[in-house]
C-alpha positions as CSV (number, residue, x, y, z in Angstrom):
1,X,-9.3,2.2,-21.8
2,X,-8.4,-0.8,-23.2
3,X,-11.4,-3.7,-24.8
4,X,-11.6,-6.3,-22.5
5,X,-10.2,-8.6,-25.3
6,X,-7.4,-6.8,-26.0
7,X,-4.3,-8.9,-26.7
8,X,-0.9,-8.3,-24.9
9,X,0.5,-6.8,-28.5
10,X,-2.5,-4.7,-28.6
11,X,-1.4,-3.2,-25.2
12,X,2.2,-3.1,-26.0
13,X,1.2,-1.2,-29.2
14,X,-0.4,1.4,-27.1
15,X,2.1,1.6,-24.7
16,X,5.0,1.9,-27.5
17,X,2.6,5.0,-28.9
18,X,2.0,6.8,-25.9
19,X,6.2,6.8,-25.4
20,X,7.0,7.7,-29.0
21,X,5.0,10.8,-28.5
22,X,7.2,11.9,-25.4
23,X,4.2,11.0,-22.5
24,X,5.0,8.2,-20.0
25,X,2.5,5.0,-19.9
26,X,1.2,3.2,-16.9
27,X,-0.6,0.1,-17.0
28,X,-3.6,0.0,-14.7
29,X,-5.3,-3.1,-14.0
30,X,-8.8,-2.9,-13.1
31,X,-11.3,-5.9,-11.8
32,X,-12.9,-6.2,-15.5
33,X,-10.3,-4.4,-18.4
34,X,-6.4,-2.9,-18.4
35,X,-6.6,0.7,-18.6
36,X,-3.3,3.0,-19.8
37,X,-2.8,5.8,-17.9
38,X,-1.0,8.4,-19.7
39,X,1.2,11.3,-17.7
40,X,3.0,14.4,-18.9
41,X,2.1,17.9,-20.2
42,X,-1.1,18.0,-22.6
43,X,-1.6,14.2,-22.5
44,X,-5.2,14.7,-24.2
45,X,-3.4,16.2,-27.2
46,X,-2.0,12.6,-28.5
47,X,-6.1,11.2,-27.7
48,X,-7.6,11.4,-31.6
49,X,-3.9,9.1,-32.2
50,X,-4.0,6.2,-29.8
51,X,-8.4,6.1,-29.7
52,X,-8.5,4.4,-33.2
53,X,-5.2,2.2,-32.5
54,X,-6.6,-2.3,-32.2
55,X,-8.0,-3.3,-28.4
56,X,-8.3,0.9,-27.7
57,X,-12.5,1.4,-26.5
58,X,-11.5,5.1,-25.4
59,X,-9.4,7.9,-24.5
60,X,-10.5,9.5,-21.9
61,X,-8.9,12.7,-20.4
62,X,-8.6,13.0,-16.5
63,X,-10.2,16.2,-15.6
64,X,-8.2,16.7,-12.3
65,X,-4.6,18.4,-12.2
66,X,-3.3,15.1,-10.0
67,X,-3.5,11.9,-11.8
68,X,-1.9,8.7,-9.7
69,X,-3.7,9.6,-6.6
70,X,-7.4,10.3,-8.4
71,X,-10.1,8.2,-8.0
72,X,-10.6,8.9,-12.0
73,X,-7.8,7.5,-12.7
74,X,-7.6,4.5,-9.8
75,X,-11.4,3.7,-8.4
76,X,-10.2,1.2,-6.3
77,X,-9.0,2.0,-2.7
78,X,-5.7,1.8,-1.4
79,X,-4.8,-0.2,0.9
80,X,-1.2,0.8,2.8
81,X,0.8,-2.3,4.6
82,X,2.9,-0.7,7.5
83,X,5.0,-3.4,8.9
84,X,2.2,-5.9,9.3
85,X,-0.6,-3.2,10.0
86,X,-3.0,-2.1,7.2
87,X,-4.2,0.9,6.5
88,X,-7.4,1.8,4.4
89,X,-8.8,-1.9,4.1
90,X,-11.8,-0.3,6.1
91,X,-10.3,-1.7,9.5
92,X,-8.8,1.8,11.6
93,X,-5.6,2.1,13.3
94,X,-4.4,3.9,15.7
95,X,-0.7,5.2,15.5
96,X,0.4,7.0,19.6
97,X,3.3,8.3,20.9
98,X,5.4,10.9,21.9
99,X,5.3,13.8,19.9
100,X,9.3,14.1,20.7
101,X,11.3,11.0,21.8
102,X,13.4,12.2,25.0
103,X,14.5,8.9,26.2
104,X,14.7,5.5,26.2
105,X,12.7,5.3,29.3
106,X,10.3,7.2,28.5
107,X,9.6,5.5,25.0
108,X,9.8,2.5,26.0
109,X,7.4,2.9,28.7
110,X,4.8,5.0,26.4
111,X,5.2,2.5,23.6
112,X,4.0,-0.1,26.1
113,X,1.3,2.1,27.6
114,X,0.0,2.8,23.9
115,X,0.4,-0.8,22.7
116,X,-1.7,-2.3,26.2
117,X,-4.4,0.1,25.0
118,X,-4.8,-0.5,21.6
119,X,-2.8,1.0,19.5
120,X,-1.6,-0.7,15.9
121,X,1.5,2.2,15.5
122,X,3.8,4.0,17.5
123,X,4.6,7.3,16.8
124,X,7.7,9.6,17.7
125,X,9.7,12.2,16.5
126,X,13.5,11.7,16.5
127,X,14.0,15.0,14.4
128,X,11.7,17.8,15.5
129,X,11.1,20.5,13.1
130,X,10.0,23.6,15.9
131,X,9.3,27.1,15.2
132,X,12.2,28.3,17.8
133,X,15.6,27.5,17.9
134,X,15.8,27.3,21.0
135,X,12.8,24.6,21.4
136,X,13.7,21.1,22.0
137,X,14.7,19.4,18.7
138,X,15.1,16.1,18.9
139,X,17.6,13.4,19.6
140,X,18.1,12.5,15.8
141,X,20.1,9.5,15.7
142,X,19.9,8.8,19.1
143,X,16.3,8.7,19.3
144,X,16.1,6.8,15.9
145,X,17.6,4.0,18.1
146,X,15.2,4.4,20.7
147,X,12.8,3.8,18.4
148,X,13.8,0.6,17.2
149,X,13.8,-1.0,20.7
150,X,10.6,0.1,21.0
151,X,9.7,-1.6,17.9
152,X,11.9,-4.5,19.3
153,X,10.1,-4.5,22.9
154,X,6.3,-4.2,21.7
155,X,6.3,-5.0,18.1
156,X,4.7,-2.0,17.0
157,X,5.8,-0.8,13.8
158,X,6.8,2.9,14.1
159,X,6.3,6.2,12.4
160,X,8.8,9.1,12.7
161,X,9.4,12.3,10.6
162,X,11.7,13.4,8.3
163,X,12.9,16.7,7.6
164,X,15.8,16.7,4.6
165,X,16.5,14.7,1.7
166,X,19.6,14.4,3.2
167,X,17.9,12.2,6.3
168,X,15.8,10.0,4.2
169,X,18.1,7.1,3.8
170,X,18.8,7.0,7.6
171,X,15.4,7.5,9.1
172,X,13.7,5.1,6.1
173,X,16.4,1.9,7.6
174,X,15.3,2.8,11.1
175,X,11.2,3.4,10.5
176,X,8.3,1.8,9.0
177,X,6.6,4.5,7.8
178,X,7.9,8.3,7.0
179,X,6.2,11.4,8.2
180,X,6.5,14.4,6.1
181,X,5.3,17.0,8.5
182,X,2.9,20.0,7.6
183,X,6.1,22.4,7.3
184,X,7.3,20.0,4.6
185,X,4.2,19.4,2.9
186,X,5.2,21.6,0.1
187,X,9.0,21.1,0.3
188,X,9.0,19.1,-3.4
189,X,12.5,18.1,-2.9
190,X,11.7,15.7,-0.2
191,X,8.5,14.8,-1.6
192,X,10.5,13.7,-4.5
193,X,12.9,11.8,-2.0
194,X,10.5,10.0,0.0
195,X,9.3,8.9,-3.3
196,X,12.2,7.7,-4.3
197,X,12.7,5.6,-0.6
198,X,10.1,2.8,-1.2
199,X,8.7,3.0,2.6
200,X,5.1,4.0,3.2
201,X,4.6,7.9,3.7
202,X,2.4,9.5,6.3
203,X,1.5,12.7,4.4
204,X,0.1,15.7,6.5
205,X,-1.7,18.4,5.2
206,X,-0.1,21.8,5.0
207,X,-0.9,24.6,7.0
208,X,-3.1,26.8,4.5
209,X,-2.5,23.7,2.0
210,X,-6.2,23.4,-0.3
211,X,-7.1,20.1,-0.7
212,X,-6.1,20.1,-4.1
213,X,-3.0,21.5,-3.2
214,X,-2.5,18.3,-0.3
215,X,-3.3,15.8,-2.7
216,X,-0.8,17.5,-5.8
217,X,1.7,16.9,-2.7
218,X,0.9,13.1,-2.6
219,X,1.1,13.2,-6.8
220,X,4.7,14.3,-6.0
221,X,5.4,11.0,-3.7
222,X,3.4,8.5,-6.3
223,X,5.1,9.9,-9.4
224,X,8.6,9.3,-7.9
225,X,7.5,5.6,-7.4
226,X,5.9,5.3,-4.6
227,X,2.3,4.3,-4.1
228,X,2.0,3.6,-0.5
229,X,1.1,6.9,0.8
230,X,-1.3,7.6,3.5
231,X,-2.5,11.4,3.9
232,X,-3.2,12.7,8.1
233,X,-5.4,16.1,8.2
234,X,-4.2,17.7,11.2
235,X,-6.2,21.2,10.8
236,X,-5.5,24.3,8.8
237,X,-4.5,27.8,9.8
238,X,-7.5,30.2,10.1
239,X,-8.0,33.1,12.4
240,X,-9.3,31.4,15.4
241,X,-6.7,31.3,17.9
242,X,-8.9,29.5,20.7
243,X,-7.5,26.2,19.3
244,X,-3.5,25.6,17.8
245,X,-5.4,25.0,14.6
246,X,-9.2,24.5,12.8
247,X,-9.5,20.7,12.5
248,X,-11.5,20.5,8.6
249,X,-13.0,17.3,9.4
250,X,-15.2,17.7,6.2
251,X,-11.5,16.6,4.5
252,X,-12.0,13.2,5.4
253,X,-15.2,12.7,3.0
254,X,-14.2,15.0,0.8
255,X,-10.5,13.2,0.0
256,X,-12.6,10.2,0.3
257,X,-14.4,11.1,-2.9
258,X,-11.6,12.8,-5.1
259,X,-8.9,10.2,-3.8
260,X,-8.3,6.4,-3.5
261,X,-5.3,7.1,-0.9
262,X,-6.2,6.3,2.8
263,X,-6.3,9.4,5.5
264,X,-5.6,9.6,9.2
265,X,-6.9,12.3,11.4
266,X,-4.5,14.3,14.0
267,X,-6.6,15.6,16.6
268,X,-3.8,16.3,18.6
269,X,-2.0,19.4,16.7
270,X,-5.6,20.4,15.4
271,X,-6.6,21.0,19.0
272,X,-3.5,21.5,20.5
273,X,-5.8,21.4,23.9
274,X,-6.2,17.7,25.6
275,X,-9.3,18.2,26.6
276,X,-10.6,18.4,23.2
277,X,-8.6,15.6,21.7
278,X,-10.6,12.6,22.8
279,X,-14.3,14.6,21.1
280,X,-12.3,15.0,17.8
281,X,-10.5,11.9,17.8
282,X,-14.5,10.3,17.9
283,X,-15.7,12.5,15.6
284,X,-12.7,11.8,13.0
285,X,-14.0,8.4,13.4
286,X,-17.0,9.0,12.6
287,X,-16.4,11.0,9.8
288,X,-15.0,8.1,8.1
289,X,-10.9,8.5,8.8
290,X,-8.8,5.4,8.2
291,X,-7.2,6.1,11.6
292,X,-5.9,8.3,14.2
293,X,-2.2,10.3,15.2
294,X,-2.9,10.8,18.8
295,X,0.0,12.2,21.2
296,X,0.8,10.6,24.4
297,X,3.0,11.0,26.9
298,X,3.6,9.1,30.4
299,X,4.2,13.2,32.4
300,X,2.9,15.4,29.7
301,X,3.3,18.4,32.2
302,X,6.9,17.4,32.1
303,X,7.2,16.9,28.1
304,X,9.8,18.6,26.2
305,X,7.2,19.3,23.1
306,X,3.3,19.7,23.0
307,X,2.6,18.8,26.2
308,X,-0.7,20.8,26.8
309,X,-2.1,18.7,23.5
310,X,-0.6,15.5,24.4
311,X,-2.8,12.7,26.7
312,X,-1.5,10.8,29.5
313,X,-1.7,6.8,29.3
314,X,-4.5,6.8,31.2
315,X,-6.4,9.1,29.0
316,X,-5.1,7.4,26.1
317,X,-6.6,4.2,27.5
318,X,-9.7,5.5,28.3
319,X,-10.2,7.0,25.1
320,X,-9.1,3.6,23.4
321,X,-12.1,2.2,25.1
322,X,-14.3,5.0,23.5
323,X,-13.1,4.5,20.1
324,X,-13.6,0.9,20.7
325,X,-17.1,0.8,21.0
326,X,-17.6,3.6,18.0
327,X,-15.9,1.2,15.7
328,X,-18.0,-1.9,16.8
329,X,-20.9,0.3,17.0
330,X,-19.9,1.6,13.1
331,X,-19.1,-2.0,12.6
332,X,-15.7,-1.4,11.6
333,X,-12.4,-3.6,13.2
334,X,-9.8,-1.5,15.2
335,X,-6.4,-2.9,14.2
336,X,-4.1,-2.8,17.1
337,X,-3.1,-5.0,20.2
338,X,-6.3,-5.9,22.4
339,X,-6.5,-3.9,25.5
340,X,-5.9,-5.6,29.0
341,X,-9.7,-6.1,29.7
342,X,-9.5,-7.5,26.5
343,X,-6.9,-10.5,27.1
């Protein structure tokens, strides 16, 4: 922590210290003083020599095993710019979609459904990662180009997954944000590649992934150089089997106080059930979530993936109008475009 005085030599000096000892400096501006933040193995052992070096107040070690994405070590919030839309400035977005896009047709006319209702993103998977081969996987290229006249059509920006390093160059020219899905939460390799791509990340929690372990994920991603990652709980494995998943809701405060990153909640794979998607979604809400990662589909009896969990565009809009009057009622702003009654 450097004096709020401190010269820019002072800070270089530091800086230069920190590197000769084999640890990598950051500078981290804060609203009243500079603070170094100092990453590597054993950083606290170089603390008795940089704490006595001109413009130094203190050395203070970070107690947590993830640094960038620590509130200790970044109090401020983060605030995520996806194509236009912001996420984490206390406003809440809503990104819908397909869960898998099958068509232009149907894109195009879900990403217009969506984007009547409310919604700020669309979401769509051109590359589905599915526990069967034989499952519906995807269009891949094809759909990555559905996606972008979707994009063209409504001007939502969009949010697709990738699944290799291989794929991030592709789907990062195509997309405006990258979804690493819960199968690749863990998968460091891509972490590290996603890092490395300069496009927002949607980050969702792993299937049995702790929080600390989730959030050790996002270190991965800001350590590689990228800092605008968003985290999505979309419920953890447990032995209850009357739902796809157990939604841990009490993740959203709880990131909220260990974390400056901004978190979505994903009611649709938490539930896997429709019926219980528009509750949750509320209750995520509540809870304090950034925004939402609802599924939507124009026949979802007819979908190629997740129908039972995904809404119809009528239920999407209706529950639009719910989360509507939470946020006013919460006094928050729901970034999107206004709904029909709206206009």
């Amino acid at each position: 922590m450097m004096n709020a005085q401190a010269t820019p030599a002072e800070v270089a000096n530091v800086m230069q210290h920190v590197r000769d000892r084999g640890y990598k400096p950051i500078e981290l501006p804060g609203a009243d003083r500079l603070a170094i933040g100092v990453l590597g193995s054993n950083p606290s052992s170089i603390r008795d020599a940089v704490v006595a070096l001109p413009g130094v107040v203190a050395a203070i070690p970070v107690s947590k095993p993830y640094k960038m994405v620590g509130l200790e070590w970044h109090p401020e919030r983060s605030v995520v710019n996806v194509g236009g839309v912001p996420i984490g400035d206390g406003s809440l977005v809503v990104a819908a979609g397909p869960c898998a896009v099958e068509s232009e047709a149907q894109l195009l006319e879900t990403a217009a459904g969506v984007a009547a209702a409310g919604a700020g993103l669309l979401r769509g998977g051109a590359y589905k990662p599915r526990s069967s081969p034989y499952s519906f996987r995807g269009l891949g290229a094809q759909g990555l180009e559905h996606l972008r006249a979707a994009r063209e059509v409504t001007g939502l920006p969009v949010v697709t997954e990738v699944l290799t390093p291989s794929d991030v160059a592709v789907v990062a020219e195509a997309a405006d944000m990258l979804q690493v899905g819960t199968r690749n939460a863990q998968n460091f390799s891509l972490l590290e590649a996603v890092g490395e791509a300069r496009k927002p990340v949607l980050l969702k929690r792993g299937l049995s992934n702790t929080v600390e372990e989730w959030l050790l994920s996002a270190e991965y991603i800001v350590a590689h150089g990228n800092n605008d990652v968003v985290l999505c709980e979309r419920g953890i494995r447990t032995f209850e089997s009357s739902t796809r998943n157990t939604l841990d809701l009490s993740a959203v405060p709880l990131v909220k106080s260990l974390s400056h990153l901004p978190i979505l909640v994903d009611p649709s794979h938490a539930t896997g059930h429709r019926h219980l998607v528009p509750s949750m979604a509320l209750a995520a809400v509540a809870a304090g979530a950034d925004g939402l990662l609802i599924e939507v589909h124009p026949s979802p009896d007819d979908a190629l993936s997740d129908g039972p969990q995904s809404l119809t565009l009528e239920q999407f809009a209706s529950l639009m109008d719910d989360v509507r009057r939470l946020v006013t009622a919460l006094r928050h702003e729901l970034v999107g475009v206004p709904s029909h009654e709206a206009r």
